[in-house]
Backbone atoms as SQL, in Angstrom:
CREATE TABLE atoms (id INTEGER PRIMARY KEY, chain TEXT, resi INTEGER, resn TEXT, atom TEXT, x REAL, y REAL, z REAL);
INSERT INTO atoms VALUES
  (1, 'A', 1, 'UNK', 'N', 16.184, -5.953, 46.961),
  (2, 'A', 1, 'UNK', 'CA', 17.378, -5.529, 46.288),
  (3, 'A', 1, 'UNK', 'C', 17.075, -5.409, 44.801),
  (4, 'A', 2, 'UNK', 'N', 17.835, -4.427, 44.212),
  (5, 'A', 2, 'UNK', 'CA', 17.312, -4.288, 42.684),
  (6, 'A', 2, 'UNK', 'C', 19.018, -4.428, 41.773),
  (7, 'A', 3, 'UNK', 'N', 18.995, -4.052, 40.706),
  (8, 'A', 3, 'UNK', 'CA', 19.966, -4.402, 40.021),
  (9, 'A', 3, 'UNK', 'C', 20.196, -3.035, 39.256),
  (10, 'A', 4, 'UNK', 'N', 21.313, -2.083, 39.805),
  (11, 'A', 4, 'UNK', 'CA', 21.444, -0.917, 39.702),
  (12, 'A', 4, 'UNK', 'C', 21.667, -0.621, 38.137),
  (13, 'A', 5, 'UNK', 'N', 22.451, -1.740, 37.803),
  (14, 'A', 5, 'UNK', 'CA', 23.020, -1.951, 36.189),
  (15, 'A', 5, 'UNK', 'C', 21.988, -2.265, 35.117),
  (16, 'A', 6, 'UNK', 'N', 20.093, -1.863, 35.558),
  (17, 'A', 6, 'UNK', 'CA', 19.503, -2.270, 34.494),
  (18, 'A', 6, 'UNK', 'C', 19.148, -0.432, 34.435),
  (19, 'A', 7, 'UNK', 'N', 19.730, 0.075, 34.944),
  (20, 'A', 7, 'UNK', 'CA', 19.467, 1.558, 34.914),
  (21, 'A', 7, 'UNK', 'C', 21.005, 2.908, 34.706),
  (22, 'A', 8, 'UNK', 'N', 21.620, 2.018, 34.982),
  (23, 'A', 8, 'UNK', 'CA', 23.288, 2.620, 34.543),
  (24, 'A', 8, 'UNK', 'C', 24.459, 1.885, 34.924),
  (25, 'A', 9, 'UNK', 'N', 25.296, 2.522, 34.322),
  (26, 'A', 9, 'UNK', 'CA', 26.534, 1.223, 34.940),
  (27, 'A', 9, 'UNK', 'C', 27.148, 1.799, 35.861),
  (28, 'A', 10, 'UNK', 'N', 27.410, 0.213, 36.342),
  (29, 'A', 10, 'UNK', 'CA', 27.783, -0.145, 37.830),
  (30, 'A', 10, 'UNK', 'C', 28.705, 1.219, 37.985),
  (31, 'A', 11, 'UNK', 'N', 30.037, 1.279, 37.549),
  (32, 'A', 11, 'UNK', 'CA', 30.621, 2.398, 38.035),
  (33, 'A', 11, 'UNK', 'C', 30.073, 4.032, 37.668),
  (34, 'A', 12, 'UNK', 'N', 29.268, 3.996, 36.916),
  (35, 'A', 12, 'UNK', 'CA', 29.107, 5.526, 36.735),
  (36, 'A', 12, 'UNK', 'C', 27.871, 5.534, 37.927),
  (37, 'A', 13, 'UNK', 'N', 27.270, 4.920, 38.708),
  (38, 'A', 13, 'UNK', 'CA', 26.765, 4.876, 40.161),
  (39, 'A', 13, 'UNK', 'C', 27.354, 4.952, 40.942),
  (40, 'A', 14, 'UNK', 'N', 28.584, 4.375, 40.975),
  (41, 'A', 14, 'UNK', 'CA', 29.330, 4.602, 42.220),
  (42, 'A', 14, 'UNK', 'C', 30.396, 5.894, 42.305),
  (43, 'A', 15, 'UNK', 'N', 30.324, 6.389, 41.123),
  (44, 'A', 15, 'UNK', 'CA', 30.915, 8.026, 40.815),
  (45, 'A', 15, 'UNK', 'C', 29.635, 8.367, 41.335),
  (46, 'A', 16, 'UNK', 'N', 28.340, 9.065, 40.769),
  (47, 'A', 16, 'UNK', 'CA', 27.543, 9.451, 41.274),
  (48, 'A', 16, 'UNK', 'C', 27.037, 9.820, 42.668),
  (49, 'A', 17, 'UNK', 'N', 27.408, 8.435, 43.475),
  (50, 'A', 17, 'UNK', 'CA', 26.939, 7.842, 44.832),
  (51, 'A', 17, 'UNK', 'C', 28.224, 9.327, 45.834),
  (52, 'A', 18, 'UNK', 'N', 29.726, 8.676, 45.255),
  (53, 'A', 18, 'UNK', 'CA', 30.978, 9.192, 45.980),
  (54, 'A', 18, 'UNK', 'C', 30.277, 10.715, 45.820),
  (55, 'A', 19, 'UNK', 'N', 30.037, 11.159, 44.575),
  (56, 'A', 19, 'UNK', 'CA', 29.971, 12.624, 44.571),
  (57, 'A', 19, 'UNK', 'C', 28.601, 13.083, 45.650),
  (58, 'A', 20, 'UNK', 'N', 27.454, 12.246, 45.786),
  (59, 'A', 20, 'UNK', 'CA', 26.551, 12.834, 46.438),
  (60, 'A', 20, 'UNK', 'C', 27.053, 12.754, 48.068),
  (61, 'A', 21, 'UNK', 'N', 27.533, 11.538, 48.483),
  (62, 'A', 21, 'UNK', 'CA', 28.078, 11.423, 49.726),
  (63, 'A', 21, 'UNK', 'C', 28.848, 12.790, 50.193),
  (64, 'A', 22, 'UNK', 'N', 30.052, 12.915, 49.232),
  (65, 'A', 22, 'UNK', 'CA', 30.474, 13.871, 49.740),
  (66, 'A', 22, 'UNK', 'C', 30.004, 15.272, 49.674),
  (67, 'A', 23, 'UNK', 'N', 29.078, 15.600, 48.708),
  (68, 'A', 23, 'UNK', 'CA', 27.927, 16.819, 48.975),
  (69, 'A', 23, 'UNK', 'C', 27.323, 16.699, 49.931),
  (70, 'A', 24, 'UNK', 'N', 27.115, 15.596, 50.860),
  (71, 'A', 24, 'UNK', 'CA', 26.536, 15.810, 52.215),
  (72, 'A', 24, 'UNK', 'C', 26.827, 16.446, 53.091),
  (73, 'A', 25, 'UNK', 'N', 28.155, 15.268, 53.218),
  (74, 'A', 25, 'UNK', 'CA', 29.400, 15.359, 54.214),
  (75, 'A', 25, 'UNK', 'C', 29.537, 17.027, 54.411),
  (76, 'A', 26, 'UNK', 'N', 30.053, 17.475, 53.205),
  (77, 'A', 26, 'UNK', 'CA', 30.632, 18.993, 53.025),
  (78, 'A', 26, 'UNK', 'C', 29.329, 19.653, 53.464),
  (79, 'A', 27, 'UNK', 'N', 27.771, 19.413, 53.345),
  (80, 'A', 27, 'UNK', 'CA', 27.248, 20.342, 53.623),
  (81, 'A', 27, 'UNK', 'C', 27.098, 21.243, 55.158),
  (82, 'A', 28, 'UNK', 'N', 27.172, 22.551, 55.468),
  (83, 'A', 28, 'UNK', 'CA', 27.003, 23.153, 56.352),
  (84, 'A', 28, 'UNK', 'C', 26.009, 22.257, 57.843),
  (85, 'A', 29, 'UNK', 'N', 27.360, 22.134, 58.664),
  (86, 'A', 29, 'UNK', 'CA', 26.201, 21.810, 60.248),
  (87, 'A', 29, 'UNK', 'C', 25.858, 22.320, 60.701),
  (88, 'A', 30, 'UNK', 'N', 24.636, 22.321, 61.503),
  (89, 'A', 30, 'UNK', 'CA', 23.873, 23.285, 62.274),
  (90, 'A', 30, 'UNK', 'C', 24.855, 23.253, 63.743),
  (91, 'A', 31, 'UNK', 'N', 24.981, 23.645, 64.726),
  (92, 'A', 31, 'UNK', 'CA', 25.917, 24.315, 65.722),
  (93, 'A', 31, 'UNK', 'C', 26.555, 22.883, 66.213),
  (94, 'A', 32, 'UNK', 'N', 25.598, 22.438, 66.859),
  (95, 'A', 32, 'UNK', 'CA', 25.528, 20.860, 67.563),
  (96, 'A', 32, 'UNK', 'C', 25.600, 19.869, 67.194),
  (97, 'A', 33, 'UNK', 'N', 26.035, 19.542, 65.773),
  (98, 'A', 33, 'UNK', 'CA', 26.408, 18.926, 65.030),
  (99, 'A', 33, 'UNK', 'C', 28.033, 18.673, 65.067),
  (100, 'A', 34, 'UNK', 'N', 28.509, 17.391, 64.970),
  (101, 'A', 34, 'UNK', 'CA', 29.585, 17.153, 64.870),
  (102, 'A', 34, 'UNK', 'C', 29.958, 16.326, 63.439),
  (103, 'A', 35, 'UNK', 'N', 28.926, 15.784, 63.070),
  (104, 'A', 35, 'UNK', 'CA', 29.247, 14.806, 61.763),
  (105, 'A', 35, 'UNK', 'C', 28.064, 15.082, 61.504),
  (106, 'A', 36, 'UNK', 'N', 28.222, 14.473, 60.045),
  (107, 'A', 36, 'UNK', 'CA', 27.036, 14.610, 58.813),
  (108, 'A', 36, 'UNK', 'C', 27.066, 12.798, 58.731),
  (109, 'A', 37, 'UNK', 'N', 26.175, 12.335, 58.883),
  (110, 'A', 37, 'UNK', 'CA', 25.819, 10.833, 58.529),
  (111, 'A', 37, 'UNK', 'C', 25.201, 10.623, 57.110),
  (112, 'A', 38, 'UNK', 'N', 25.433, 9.563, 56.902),
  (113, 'A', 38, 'UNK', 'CA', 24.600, 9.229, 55.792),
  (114, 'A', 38, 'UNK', 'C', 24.068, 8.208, 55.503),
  (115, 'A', 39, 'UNK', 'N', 22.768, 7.195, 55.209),
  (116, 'A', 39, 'UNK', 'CA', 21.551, 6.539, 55.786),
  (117, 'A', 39, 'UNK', 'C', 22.961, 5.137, 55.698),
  (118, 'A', 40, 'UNK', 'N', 22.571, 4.277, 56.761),
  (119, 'A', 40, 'UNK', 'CA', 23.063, 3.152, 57.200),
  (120, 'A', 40, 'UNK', 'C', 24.521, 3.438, 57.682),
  (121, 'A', 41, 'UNK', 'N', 24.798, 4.673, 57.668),
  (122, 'A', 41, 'UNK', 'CA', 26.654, 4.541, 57.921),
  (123, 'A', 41, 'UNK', 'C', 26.777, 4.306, 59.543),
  (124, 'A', 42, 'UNK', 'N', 25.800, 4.860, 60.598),
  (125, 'A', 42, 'UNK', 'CA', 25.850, 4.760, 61.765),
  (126, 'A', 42, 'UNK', 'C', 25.686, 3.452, 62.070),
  (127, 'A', 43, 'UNK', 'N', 24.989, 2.408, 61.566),
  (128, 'A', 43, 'UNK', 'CA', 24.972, 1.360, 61.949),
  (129, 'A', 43, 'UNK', 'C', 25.752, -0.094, 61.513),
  (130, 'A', 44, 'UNK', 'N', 26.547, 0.435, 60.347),
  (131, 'A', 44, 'UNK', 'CA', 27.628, 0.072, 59.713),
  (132, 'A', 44, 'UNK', 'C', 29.092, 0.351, 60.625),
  (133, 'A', 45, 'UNK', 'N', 28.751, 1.379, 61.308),
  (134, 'A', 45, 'UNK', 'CA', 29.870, 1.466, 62.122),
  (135, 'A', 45, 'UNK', 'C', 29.459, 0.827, 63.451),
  (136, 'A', 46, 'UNK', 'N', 28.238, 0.847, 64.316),
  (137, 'A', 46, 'UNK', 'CA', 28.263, 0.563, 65.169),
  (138, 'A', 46, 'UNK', 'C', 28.428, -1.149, 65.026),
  (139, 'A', 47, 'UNK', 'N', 27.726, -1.821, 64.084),
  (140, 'A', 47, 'UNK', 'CA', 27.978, -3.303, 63.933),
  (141, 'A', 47, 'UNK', 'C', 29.682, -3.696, 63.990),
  (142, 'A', 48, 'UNK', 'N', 30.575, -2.761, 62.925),
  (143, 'A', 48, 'UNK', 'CA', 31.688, -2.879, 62.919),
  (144, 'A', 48, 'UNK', 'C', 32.570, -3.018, 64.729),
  (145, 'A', 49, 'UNK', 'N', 31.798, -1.764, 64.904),
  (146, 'A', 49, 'UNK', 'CA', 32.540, -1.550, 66.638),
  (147, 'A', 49, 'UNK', 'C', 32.637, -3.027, 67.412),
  (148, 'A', 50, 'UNK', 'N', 31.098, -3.230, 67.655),
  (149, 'A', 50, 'UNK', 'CA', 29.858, -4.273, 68.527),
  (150, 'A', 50, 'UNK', 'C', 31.199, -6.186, 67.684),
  (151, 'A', 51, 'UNK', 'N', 31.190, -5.974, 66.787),
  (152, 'A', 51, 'UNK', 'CA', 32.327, -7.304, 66.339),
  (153, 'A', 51, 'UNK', 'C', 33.224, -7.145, 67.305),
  (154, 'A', 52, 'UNK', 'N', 34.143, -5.963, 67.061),
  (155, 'A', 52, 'UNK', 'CA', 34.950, -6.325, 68.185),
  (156, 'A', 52, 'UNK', 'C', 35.350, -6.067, 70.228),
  (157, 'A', 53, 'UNK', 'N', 34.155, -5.185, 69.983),
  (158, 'A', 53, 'UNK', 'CA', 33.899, -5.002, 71.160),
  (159, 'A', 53, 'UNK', 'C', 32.982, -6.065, 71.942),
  (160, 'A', 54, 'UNK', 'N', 31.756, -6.534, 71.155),
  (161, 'A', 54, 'UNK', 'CA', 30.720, -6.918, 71.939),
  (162, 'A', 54, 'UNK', 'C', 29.592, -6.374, 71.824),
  (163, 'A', 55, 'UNK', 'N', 28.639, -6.993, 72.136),
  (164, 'A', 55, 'UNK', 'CA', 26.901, -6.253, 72.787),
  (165, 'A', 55, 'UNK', 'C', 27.181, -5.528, 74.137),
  (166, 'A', 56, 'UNK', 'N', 26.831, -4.490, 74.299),
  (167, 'A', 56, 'UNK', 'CA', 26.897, -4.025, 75.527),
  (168, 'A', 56, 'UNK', 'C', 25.333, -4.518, 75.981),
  (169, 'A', 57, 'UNK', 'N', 25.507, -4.512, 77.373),
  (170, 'A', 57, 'UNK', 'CA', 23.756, -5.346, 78.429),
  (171, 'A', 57, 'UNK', 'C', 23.824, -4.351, 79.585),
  (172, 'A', 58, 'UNK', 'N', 22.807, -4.020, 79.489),
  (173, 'A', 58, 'UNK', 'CA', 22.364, -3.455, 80.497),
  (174, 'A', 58, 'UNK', 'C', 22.777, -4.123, 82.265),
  (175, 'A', 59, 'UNK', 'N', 23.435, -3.606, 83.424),
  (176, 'A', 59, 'UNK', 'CA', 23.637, -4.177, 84.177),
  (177, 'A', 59, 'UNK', 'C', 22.372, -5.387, 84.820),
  (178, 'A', 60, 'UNK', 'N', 20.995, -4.926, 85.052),
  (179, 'A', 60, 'UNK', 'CA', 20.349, -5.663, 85.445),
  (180, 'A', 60, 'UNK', 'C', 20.312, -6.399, 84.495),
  (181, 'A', 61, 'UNK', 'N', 19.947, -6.889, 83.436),
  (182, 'A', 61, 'UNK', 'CA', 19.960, -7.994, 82.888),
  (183, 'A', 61, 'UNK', 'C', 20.895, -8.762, 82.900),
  (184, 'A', 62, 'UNK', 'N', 22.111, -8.218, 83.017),
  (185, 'A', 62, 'UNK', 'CA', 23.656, -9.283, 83.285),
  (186, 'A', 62, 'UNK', 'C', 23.400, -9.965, 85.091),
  (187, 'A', 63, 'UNK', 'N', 22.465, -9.062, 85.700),
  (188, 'A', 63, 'UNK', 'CA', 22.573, -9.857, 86.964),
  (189, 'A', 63, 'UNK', 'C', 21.463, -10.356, 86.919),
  (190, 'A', 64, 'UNK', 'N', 20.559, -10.580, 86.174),
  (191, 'A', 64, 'UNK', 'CA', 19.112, -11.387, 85.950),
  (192, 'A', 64, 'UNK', 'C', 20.005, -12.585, 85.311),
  (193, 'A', 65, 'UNK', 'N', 20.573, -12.783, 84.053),
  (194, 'A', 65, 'UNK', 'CA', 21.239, -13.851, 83.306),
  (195, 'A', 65, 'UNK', 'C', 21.806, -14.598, 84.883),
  (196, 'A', 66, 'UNK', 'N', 22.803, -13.726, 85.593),
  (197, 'A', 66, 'UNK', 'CA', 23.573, -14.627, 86.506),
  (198, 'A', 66, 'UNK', 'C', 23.049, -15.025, 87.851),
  (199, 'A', 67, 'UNK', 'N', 21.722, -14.791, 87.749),
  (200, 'A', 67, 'UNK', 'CA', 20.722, -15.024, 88.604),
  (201, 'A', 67, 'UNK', 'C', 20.438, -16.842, 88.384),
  (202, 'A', 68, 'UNK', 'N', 20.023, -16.430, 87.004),
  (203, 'A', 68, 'UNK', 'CA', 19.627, -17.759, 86.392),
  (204, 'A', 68, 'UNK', 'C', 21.025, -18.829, 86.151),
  (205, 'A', 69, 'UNK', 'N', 22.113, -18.052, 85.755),
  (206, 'A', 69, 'UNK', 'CA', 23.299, -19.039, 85.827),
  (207, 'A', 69, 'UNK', 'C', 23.091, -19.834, 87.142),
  (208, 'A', 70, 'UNK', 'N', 23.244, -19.177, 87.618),
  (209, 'A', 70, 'UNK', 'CA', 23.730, -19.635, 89.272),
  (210, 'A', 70, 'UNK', 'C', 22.727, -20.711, 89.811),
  (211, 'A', 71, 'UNK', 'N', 21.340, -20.658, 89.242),
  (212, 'A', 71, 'UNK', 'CA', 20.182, -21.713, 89.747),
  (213, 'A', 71, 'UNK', 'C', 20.553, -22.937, 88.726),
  (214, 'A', 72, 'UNK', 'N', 21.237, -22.942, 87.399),
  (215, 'A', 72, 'UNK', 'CA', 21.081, -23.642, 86.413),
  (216, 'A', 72, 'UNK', 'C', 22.961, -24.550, 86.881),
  (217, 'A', 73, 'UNK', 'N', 23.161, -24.078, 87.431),
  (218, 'A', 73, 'UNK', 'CA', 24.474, -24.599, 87.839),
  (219, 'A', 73, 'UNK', 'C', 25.719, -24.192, 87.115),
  (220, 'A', 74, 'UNK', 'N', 25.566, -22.917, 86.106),
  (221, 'A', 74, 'UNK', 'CA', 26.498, -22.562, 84.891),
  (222, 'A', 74, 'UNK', 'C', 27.572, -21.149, 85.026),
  (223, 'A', 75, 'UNK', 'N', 28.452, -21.500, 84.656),
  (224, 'A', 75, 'UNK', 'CA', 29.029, -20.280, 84.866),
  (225, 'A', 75, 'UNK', 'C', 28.561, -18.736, 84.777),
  (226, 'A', 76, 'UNK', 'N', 28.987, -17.759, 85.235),
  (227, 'A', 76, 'UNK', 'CA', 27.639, -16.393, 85.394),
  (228, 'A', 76, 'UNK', 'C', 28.735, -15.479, 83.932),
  (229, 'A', 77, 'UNK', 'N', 28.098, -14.449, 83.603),
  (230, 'A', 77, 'UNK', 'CA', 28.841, -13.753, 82.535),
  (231, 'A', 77, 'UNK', 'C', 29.726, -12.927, 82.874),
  (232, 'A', 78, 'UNK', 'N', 30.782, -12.590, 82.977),
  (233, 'A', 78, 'UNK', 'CA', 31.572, -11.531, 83.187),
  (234, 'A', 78, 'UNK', 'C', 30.769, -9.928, 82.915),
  (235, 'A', 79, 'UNK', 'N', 30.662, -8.981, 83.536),
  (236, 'A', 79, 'UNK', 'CA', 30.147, -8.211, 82.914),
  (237, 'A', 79, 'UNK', 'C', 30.778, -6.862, 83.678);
């Protein structure tokens, strides 16, 4: 991590930042395109989702876990 403010101030970066974001956003999609991302936003959202949703697991591994529940004497996971 660096310290954005030994190179400009804090808010005239985050003007900067808003204006380039949205020069993205706005720029032209190719056909198959539905959104324009921009670096970490996909996973900023998916973490956001995954809080309140959960990890999604692959079915075999939920029946491998309740494989092992079941020998260990423990309740199995809902899945």
């Amino acid at each position: 991590m660096f310290d954005i403010e030994r190179f400009l101030p804090l808010d005239e970066h985050r003007r900067r930042m808003d204006t380039l974001i949205r020069d993205v956003r706005s720029s032209e999609r190719a056909v198959s395109v539905e959104r324009i991302y921009v670096p970490g936003e996909i996973e900023h959202e998916r973490r956001a989702r995954r809080l309140v949703e959960g990890i999604p697991l692959p079915v075999a591994l939920i029946d491998e876990l309740n494989t092992i529940a079941t020998t260990l004497g423990v309740a199995p996971i809902d899945g």
